[in-house]
N, C-alpha and C positions, 0 to 999 in steps of 0.2 A: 368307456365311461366308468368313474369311479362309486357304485351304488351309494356306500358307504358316505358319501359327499354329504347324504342326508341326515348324517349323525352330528356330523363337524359342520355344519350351516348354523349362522348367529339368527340370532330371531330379524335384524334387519330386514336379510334375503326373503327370509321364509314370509315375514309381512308384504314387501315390496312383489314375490312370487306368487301370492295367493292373492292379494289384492289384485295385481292386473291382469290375473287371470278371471275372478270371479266377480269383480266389481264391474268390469263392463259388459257380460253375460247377462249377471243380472238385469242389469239395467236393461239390455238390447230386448231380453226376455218378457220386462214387465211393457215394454213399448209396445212390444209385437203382439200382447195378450188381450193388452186391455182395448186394444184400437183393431185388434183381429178381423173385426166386422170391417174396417175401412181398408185394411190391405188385399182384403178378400175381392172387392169390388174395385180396386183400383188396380192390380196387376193378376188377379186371378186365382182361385183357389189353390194350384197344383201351385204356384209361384208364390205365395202365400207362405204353403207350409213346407216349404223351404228356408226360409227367410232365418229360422233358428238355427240350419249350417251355416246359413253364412256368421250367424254370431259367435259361433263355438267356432268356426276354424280360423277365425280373424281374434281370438280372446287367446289363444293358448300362442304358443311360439316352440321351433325347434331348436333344441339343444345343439344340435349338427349344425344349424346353420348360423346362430350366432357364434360357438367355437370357431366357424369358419370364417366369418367376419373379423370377429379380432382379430382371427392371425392374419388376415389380409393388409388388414390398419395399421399392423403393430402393437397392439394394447394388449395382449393376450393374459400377460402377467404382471399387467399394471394392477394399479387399486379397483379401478373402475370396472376394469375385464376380470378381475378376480370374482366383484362383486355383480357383475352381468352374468357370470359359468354360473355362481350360483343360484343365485335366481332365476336363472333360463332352464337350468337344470330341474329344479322344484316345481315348473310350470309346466314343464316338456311330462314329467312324469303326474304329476293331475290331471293332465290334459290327455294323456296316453290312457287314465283310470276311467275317467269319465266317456271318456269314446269307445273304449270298450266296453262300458256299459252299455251306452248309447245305440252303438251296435248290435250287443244281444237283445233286448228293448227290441230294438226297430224291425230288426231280420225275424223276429219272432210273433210281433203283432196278430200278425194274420193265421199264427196257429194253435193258439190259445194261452190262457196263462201258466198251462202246468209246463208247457215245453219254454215260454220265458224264463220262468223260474228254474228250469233244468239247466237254462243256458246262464244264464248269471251262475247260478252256482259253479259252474266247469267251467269259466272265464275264472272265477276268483281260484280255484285250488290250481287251476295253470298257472296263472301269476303266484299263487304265494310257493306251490309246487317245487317248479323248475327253481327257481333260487336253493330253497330246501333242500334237493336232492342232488341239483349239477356241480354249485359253487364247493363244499364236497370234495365232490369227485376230481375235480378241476383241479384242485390245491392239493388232490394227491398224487396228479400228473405233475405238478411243480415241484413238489417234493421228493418225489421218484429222476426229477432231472439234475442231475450233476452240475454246481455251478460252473456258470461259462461256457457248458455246453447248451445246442438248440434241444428243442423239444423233438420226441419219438416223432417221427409220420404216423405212424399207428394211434397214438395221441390226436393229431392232426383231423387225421380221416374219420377218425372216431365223431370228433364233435361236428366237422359237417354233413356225417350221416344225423346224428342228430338233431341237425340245422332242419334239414329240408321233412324228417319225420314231423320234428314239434310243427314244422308250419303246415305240410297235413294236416294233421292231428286240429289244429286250430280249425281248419274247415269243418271239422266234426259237428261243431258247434256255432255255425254263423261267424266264426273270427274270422278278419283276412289273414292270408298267409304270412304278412308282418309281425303279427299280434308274437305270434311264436318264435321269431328270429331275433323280435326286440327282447321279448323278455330274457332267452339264453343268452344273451350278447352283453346283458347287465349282470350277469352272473359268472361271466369269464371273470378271471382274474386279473387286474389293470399292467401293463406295466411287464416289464422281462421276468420271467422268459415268454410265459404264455400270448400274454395280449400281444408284445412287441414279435414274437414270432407269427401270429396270424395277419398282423401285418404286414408284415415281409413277404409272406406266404402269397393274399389276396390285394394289396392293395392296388399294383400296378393292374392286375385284370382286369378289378373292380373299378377299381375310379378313371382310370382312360380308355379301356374296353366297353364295360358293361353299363357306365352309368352314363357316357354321352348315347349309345343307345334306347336307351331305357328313355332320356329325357326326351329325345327325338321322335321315340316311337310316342309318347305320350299326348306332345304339345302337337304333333301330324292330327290327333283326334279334334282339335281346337278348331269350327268353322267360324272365325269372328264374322261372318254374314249372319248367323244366327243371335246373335245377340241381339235381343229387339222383344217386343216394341223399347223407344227410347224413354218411356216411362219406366220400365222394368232396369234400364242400366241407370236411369237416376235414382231409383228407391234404392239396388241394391249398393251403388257407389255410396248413397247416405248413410246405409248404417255400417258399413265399411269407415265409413268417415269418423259419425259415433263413436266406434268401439276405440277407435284406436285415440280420438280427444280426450274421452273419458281416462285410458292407459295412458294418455301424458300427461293429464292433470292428477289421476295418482300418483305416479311415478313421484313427482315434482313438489309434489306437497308431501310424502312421506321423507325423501331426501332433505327436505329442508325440515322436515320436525326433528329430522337426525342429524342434524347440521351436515349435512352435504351442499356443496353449494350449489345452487340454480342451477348452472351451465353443465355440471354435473348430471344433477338430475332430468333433464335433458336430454340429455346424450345417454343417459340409461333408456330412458323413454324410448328413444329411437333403438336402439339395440333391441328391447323385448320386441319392437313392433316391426322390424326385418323377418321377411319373407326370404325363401329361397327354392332351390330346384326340390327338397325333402316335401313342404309346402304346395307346390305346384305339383308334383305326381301325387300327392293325396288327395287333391282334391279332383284331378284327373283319373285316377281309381277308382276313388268312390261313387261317382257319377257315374262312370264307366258299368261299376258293379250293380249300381239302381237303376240304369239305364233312364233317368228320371234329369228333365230341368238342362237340358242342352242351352238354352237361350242363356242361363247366367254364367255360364263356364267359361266362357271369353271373359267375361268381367274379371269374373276370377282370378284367373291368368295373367290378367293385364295389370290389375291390382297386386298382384307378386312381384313385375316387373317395377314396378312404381314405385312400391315401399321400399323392395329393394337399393334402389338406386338413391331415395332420400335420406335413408339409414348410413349407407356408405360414406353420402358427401355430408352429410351434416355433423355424423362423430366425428369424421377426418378433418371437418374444418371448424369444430369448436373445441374440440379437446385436445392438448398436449401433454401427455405423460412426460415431457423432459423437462417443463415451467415448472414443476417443484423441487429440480436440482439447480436452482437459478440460484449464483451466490448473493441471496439474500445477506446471509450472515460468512463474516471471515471465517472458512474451516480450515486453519491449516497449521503448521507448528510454529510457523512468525509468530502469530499471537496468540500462541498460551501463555502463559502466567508461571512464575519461577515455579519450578517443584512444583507444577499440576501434573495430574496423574495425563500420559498419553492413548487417546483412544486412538485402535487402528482397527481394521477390517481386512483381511490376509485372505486371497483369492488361492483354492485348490482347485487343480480340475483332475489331476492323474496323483495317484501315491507316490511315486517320486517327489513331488512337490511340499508334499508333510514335511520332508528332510530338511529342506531348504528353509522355510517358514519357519521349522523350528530354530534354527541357528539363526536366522532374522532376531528373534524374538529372545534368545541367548545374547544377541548383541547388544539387543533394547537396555540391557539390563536393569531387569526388574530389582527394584528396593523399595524399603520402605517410604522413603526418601522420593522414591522412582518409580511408581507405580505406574502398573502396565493390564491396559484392558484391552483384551484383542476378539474382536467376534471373526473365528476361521469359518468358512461356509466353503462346501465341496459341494460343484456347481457340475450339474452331470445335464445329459442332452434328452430329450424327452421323447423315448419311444413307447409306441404300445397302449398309449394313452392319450386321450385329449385335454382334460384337467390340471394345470402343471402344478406342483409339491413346492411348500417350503415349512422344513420342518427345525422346529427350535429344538436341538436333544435332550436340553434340562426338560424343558415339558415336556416332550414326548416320556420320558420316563415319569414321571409324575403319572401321566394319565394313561400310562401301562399300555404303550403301542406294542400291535404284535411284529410291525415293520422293524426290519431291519438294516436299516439306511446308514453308510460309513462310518459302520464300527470301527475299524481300524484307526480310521480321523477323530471319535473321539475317543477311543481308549491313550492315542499317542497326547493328544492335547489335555486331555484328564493327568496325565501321570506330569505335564511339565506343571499345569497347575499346582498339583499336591508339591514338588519341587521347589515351586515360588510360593508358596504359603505364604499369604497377608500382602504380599508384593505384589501379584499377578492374577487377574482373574481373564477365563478363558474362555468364553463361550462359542458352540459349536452347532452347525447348521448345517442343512441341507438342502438346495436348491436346485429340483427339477425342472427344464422349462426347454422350449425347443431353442435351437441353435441360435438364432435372427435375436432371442430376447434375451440372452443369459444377463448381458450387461446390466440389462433393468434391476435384476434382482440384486447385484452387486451395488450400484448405486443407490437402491432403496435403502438396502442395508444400513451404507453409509451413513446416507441422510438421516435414517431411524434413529442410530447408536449417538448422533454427534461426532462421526468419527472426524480426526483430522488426517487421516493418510488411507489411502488404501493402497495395498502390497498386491502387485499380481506379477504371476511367475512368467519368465521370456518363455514365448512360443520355441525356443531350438534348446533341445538336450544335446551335449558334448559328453563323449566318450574319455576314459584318461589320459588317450590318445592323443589327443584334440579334434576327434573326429562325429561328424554330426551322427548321431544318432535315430533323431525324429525331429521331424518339423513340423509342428502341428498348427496347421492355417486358421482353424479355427479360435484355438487361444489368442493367434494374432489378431483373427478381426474382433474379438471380444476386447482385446486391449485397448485397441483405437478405437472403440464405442466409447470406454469408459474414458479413456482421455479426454475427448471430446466432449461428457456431459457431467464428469464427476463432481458431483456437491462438495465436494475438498480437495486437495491434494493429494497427487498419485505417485507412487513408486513403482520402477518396475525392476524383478528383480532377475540378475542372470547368473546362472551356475555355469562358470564354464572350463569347470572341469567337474567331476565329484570327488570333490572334496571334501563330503559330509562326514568321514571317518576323520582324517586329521584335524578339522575344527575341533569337533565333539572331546576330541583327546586332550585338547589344547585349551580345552573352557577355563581351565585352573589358574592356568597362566593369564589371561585375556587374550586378546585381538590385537594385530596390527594392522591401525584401518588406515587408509589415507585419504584424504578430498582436497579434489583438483577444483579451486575457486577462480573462475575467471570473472565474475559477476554477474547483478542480475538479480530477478525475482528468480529463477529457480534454483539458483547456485546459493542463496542468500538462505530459502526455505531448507537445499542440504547440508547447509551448514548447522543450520537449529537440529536438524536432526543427528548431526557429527557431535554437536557436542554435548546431546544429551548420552550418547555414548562413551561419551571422557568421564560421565558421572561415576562409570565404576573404574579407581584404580589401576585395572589389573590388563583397561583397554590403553591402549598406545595410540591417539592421534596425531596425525602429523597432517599438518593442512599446508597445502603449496597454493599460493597466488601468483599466477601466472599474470605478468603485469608488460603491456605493448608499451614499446621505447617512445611513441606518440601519443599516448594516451592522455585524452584532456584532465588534467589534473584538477578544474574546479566542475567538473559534472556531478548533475542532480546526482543520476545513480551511483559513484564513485563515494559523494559523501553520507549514501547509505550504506551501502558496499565496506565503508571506513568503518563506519557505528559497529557493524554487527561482527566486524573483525576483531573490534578493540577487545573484548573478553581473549581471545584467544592468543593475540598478540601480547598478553599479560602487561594491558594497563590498569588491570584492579590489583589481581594478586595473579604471582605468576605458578600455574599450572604446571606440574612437574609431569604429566602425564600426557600433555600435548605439545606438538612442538610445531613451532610457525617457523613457513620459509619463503619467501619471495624470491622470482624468476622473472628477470625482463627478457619477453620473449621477441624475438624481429619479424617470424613469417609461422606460417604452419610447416614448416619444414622443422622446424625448432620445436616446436610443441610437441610433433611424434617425436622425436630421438627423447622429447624429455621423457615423457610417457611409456616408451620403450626399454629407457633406463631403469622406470621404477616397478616397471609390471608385474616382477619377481619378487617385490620386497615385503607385501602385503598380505592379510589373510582377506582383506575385504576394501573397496572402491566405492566411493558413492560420488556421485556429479550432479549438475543439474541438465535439465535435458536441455533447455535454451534455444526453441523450436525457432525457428523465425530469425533469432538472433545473431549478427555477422558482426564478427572483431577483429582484429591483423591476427590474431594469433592461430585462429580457426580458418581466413578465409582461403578460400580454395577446397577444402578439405567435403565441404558440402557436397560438392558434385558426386565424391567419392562415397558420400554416405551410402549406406546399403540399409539399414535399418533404421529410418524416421524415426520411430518413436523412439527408441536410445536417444535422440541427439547427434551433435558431430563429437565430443568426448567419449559418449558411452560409448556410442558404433566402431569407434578405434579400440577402445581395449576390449569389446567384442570382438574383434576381428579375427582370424583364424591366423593370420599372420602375429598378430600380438603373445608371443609366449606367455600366454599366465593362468594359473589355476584359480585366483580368486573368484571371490565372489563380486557383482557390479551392481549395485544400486543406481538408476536414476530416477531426477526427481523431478516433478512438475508439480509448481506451484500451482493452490487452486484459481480457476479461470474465472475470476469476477464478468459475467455475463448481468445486463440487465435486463428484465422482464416486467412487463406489464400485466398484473394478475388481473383476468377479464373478470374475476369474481370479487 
């Protein structure tokens, strides 16, 4: 957990956190005070003055277990889950302060006030303590650590000796042994090397060893025969009921003075009010440790089980994080407007991929005339921590972070900015998030900026060789996420060979790009992006129409196919720096020899990807595809058999998808 969270929380969270925390206590508080004489008489004094756990552990929620909700859902680092971590976060820790008070209080009654007052005091210098003196220490174990290398074992051993001390130590004084484990644990350092190495260290022991254990041994003390009389399970199911109507009628009414909509706020509702295994051993502990009130601890129990299971199916089936990359509005380069500036969104995940993006963005050619706004985001995988990161770098330096997040990603995008001065603006991010979700952040991205393209790099690096390098699966399932739900139009871009050194050399001169038009929405959308490339002089286009000797000559598509060719074809004015050439082709046998012929002659390819789509010139070739998302053009000059060093652009058009906004 990132402590710090509480620095960087908008006043939303922190109203939305403290209100459903404090708003339904209260209430449950003043019910149970002023009617005390009638709960007294109706379920019995000992069951009575109990009645205020149930209100406190049914008011607060844990942070563990809603992190562990979202990632279950999916939503982890949506809008909604961003704005659930933080609020759960802010709740989990008031709710951690007040129960430790609560606890010193309680465990102390019976020995007078000078030893309460001893124990609150040594509750609070523990909590503000151990932050003060560990986190420290901690950061100078990370700093002591060699980047890329693990952390010391000595480091290691060090802090869970002082795991299982601080949680003694906490018995000194009426704390349970938690009190001490939770506070050291917010004061690790988030994130590599530290956090994500004690992960790596305990997590397989702890979470498939030691914590089906632990639940096992807990929920064994649970005799639901004891639950009784059936008055006592309706009183206590009622203000279990209470606490948590009142937390959805706050929830719900703050989201919508903040304009969030209904179904939103909702679905926040249900997130604070999920129960989980952290939940159910606390309240199986503390009863445990009062040895007090067996008859309601079934309810308890069953009430975790309950929320649980309502929380899950009711966000899972009112919210969709991918309804607001529904193409609402056209994002893609068909319909810009002459000379408007092109926004795009350029996917990093490894530093090789800088090189590549830059020469993308060389191609774009920025001018005045041409102006070019690219938000690059280097998208890394989230160990070590439960909270995922996304950091703007212009702000972060504004507001003087001590993090140091892909430096190298913006010093390289910093100097091409200064480069393109007045032409090119660049902005640069960082987006932590666990594997399953990266896509989201790149499509947010999009959506945010208006972009019309987003650029993401081929999962397979080639050698000069032509020999594979790396193949990284995960770039590849990120790719097909974003296909699948991108707010605009997609490029994906492949280096196959590196040839980052002779482009760079060769900027002076321009490019020799070529695009293979067979038609189509996606062939139609690389073309918009061909020839905003021909904008600079000094590029060489050469567009080949590959045209089937059967090809109906009055088709819809054909006479849009005509339209967007006529520029290039020089029926306005003829273009001395593009050159048009048409090829009647008979089978796919004919399309590779042509393809083969030209694979040498380029610095750069761009196609469309034409998923789905089947033409004489292509057919057959499908079967042989190896890499879907290329297309059947791209996946041929991918090919390892295809001699060529260029660079391969393909392109898909944005997916006009229609949705029905339940808000």
């Amino acid at each position: 957990m990132d402590f710090t969270l509480i620095t960087k929380t908008g006043k939303k969270s922190w109203v939305i956190a403290l209100l459903s925390s404090f708003l339904p206590m209260m209430v449950g508080f003043l019910l149970i005070f002023l009617t005390r004489s009638f709960w007294r008489s109706l379920i019995g004094e000992e069951q009575a003055y109990n009645l205020p756990i149930v209100v406190i552990s049914h008011s607060g929620c844990s942070f563990a277990v809603i992190a562990s909700l979202l990632r279950d859902i999916g939503i982890l680092n949506s809008e909604l889950g961003r704005l659930a971590l933080s609020s759960g976060f802010l709740n989990d820790i008031a709710g951690s302060i007040y129960t430790g008070v609560g606890t010193a209080i309680v465990s102390s009654m019976h020995s007078g006030v000078a030893v309460t007052v001893k124990n609150l005091l040594l509750f609070f210098v523990f909590m503000i303590g151990i932050p003060l003196v560990g986190r420290p220490i901690m950061m100078m174990m990370v700093k002591n650590t060699p980047e890329g290398k693990p952390v010391n074992k000595i480091y290691i051993n060090a802090i869970v000796v002082a795991f299982f001390m601080l949680g003694l130590l906490a018995g000194k004084f009426n704390q349970p042994f938690l009190a001490g484990a939770t506070i050291l644990g917010l004061a690790v350092p988030e994130g590599p090397p530290l956090g994500s190495e004690l992960v790596n260290q305990f997590e397989l022991f702890s979470t498939w060893i030691l914590t089906p254990l632990f639940v096992t041994c807990c929920v064994m003390k649970v005799d639901l025969t004891l639950c009784g009389p059936p008055i006592l399970i309706i009183v206590i199911t009622g203000f279990i009921l209470l606490v948590h109507t009142i937390k959805l009628l706050q929830c719900m009414t703050v989201c919508k003075y903040c304009n969030i909509p209904t179904t939103d706020g909702l679905c926040l509702a249900l997130i604070l009010s999920c129960k989980g295994v952290v939940d159910c051993c606390s309240f199986i502990v503390f009863y445990d440790g009062t040895n007090k009130n067996p008859q309601s601890i079934g309810v308890m129990v069953i009430s975790t089980l309950v929320l649980a299971t309502i929380s899950r199916i009711g966000v899972k089936a009112l919210y969709d994080p991918s309804r607001k990359y529904a193409g609402y509005q056209k994002r893609n380069i068909m319909n810009l407007k002459q000379n408007s500036e092109l926004r795009l969104v350029a996917v990093v995940h490894r530093a090789s991929h800088m090189v590549h993006v830059k020469n993308f963005l060389h191609l774009c050619s920025p001018a005045p005339n041409n102006t070019l706004i690219a938000d690059v985001v280097h998208v890394m995988e989230l160990i070590g921590r439960t909270t995922p990161i996304f950091i703007a770098h212009r702000l972060q330096q504004k507001m003087g972070s001590t993090h140091n997040y892909s430096g190298e990603l913006v010093v390289t995008f910093d100097l091409f900015e200064q480069d393109h001065a007045g032409s090119a603006t660049i902005n640069t991010y960082t987006a932590i998030s666990p594997q399953n979700f990266m896509q989201d952040d790149v499509c947010y991205l999009a959506l945010d900026k208006n972009a019309a393209i987003i650029i993401l790099p081929f999962h397979i690096r080639w050698s000069q060789q032509g020999l594979i390098e790396s193949d990284d699966r995960m770039v590849r399932t990120v790719n097909s996420k974003v296909l699948e739900r991108a707010p605009c139009s997609v490029g994906i871009l492949v280096n196959h060979g590196n040839v980052a050194t002779s482009i760079n050399n060769n900027k002076s001169t321009g490019y020799k790009v070529a695009m293979i038009f067979l038609g189509g929405p996606d062939d139609r959308e690389a073309l918009c992006l061909a020839k905003r490339f021909s904008k600079n002089i000094d590029n060489i286009l050469y567009v080949y129409r590959l045209l089937a000797s059967d090809q109906d000559a009055m088709g819809w598509d054909k006479m849009i196919d005509d339209e967007e060719l006529r520029e290039v074809r020089g029926a306005y004015d003829k273009l001395e720096n593009v050159k048009y050439e048409e090829k009647t082709i008979e089978d796919a046998s004919e399309t590779t020899t042509f393809i083969r012929n030209i694979a040498n002659k380029f610095d750069f390819f761009i196609v469309g990807r034409r998923s789905g789509v089947q033409s004489p010139q292509t057919f057959g070739l499908e079967n042989w595809t190896e890499y879907s998302e290329l297309g059947v053009i791209g996946d041929l000059l991918a090919s390892p058999d295809m001699e060529t060093k260029a660079f391969i652009l393909v392109v898909q058009q944005q997916q006009q998808t229609n949705y029905i906004s339940s808000t």
